[in-house]
C-alpha positions as CSV (number, residue, x, y, z in Angstrom):
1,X,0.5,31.4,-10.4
2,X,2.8,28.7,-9.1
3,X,2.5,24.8,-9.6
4,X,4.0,22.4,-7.4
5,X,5.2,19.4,-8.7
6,X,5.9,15.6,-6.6
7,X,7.5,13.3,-8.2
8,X,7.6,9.2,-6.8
9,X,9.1,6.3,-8.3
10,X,7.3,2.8,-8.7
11,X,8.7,-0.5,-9.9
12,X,7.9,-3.9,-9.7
13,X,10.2,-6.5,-8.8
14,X,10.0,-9.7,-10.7
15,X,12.8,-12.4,-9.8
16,X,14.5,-13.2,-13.4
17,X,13.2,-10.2,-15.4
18,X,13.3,-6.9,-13.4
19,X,15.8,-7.8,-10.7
20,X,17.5,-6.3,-7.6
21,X,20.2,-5.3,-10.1
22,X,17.5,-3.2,-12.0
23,X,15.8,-1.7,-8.9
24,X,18.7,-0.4,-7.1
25,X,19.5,1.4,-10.6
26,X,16.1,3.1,-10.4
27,X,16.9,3.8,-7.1
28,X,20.4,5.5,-7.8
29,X,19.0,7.5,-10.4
30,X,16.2,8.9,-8.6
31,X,18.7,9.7,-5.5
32,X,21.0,11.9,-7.8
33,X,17.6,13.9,-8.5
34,X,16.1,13.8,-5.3
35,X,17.0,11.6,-2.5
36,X,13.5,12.3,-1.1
37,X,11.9,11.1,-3.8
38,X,9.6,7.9,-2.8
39,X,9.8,4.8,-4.1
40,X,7.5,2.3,-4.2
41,X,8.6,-1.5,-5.0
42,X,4.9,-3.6,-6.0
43,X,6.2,-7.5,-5.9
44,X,5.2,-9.7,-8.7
45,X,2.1,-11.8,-8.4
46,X,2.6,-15.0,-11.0
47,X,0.5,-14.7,-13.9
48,X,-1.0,-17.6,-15.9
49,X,1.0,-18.4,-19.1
50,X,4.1,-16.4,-17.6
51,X,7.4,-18.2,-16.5
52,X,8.4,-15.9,-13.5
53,X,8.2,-16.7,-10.0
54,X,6.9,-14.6,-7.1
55,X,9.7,-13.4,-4.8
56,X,9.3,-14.1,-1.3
57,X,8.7,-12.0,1.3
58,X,12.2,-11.8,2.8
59,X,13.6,-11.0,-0.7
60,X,11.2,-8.2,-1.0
61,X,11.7,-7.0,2.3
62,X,15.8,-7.1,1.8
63,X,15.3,-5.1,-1.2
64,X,13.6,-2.4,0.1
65,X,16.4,-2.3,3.0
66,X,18.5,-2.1,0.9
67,X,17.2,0.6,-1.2
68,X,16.3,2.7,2.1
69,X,19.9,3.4,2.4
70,X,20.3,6.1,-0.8
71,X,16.0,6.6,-0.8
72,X,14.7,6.7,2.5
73,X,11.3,7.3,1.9
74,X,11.0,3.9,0.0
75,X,8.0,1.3,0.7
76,X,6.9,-2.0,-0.8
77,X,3.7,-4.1,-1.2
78,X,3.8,-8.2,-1.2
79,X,1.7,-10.8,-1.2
80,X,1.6,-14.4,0.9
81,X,4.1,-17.1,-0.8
82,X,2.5,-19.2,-3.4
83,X,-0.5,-16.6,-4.0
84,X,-4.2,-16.5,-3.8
85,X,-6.5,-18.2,-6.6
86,X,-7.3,-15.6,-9.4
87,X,-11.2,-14.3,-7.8
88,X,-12.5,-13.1,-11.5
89,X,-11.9,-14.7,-15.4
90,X,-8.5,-12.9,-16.9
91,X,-8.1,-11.9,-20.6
92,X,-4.6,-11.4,-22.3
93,X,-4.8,-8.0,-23.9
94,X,-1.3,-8.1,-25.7
């Protein structure tokens, strides 16, 4: 019996904390494995209480150009500048 595998990369880029410097790194490492790997870049969505900024869309989008050129198969997910009001109560569980 044989078992196929898939691997995928998924990172989330937060301006200031996990930066572009940090993604193409991922990015790199997972190329030298596979360079069909997919990555998938979430942006950050500001959090109450937390001091990082969301990264606007052209940032996001630059990045994942960027990235495209050693991971081809490499998508992202962002949200409108400035961010929606939070729909439900949130609890910090750390």
């Amino acid at each position: 019996m044989t078992r196929e595998s898939f691997s995928y990369g998924q990172r989330q880029f937060v301006p200031g904390y996990v930066d572009e410097s940090e993604v193409m790194k991922i990015a790199e490492f997972l190329s030298s494995v596979d360079p069909n790997i997919p990555l998938h870049i979430d942006a950050y969505w500001p959090m109450p209480g937390l001091p990082w900024r969301e990264p606007e869309v052209p940032e996001v989008e630059a990045l994942r150009d960027r990235v495209k050129t050693i991971l081809p198969n490499t998508t992202c997910l962002h949200g409108k500048t400035g961010g929606e009001e939070v729909a439900y109560e949130m609890e910090e569980v750390f």
